[in-house]
N, C-alpha and C positions, 0 to 999 in steps of 0.2 A: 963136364959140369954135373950130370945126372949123374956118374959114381959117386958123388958128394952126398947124394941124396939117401943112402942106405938106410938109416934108420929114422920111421916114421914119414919118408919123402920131404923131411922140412927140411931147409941150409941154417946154419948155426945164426944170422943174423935176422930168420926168423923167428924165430925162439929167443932171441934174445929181446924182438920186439914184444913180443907176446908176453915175456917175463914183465918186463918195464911196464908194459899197459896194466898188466893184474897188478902191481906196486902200485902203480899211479893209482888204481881205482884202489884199493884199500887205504892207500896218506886220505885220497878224498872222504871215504866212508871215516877215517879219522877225525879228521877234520871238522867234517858235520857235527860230529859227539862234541869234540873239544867246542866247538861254539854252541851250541844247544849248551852245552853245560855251566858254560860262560855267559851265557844269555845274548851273546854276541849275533849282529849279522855279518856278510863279506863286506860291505860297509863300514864295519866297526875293524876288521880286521887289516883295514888298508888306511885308517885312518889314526889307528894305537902308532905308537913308538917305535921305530926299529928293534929296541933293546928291551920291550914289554915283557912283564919277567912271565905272564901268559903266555904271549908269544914262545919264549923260550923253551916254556912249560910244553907247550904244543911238538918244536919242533925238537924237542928232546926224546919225547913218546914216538915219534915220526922215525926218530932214527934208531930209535931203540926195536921199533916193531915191521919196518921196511929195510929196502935195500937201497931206498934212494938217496941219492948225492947231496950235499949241504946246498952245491949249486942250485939244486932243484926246490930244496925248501927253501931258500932265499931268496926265491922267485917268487914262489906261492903264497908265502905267508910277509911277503913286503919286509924284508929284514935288512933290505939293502946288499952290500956285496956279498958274496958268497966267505969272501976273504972275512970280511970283519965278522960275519956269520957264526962261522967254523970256530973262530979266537971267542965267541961270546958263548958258543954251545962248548967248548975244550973249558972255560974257565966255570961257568956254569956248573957241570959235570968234577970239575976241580973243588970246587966249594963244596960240593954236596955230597963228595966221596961216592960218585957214579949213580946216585940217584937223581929223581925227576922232579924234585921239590925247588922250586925256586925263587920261595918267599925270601933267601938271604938281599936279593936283588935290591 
């Protein structure tokens, strides 16, 4: 198990957590802005719409600027399933010819 270890002494499922943790904290450091900027608290963000074209707005920059999963923004941001998630950020993204604008909503 220690030959695994050759470059830097980490195993690849360390580094893979340490990746996901710096993800997580920069959607978070996101997040903050998109509700300051929204004037929103986490209150406000668990109590909007699943389909809040904000929301969208949020988890569009989210995906555009991280590595993380729809699963994990539709946890975060109250979107509800992951599944209807992904179909509402693909059609979002379809409207807006790949941009983050999602006044058509």
């Amino acid at each position: 198990m220690e030959g695994r270890r050759e470059w830097g002494g980490r195993s690849g499922n360390e580094t893979l957590n340490d990746n996901r943790k710096g993800a997580e904290g920069k959607a978070e450091r996101i997040i903050a802005e998109e509700l300051k900027r929204l004037g929103w608290t986490m209150t406000d963000l668990t109590l909007r719409r699943k389909r809040d074209p904000a929301k969208l707005q949020i988890a569009s920059r989210l995906r555009a600027e991280t590595m993380l999963s729809v699963k994990w923004l539709a946890h975060r941001l109250h979107m509800g399933s992951w599944k209807s998630a992904a179909t509402r950020l693909h059609d979002c993204k379809k409207r807006n010819h790949g941009g983050t604008n999602v006044s058509m909503l």
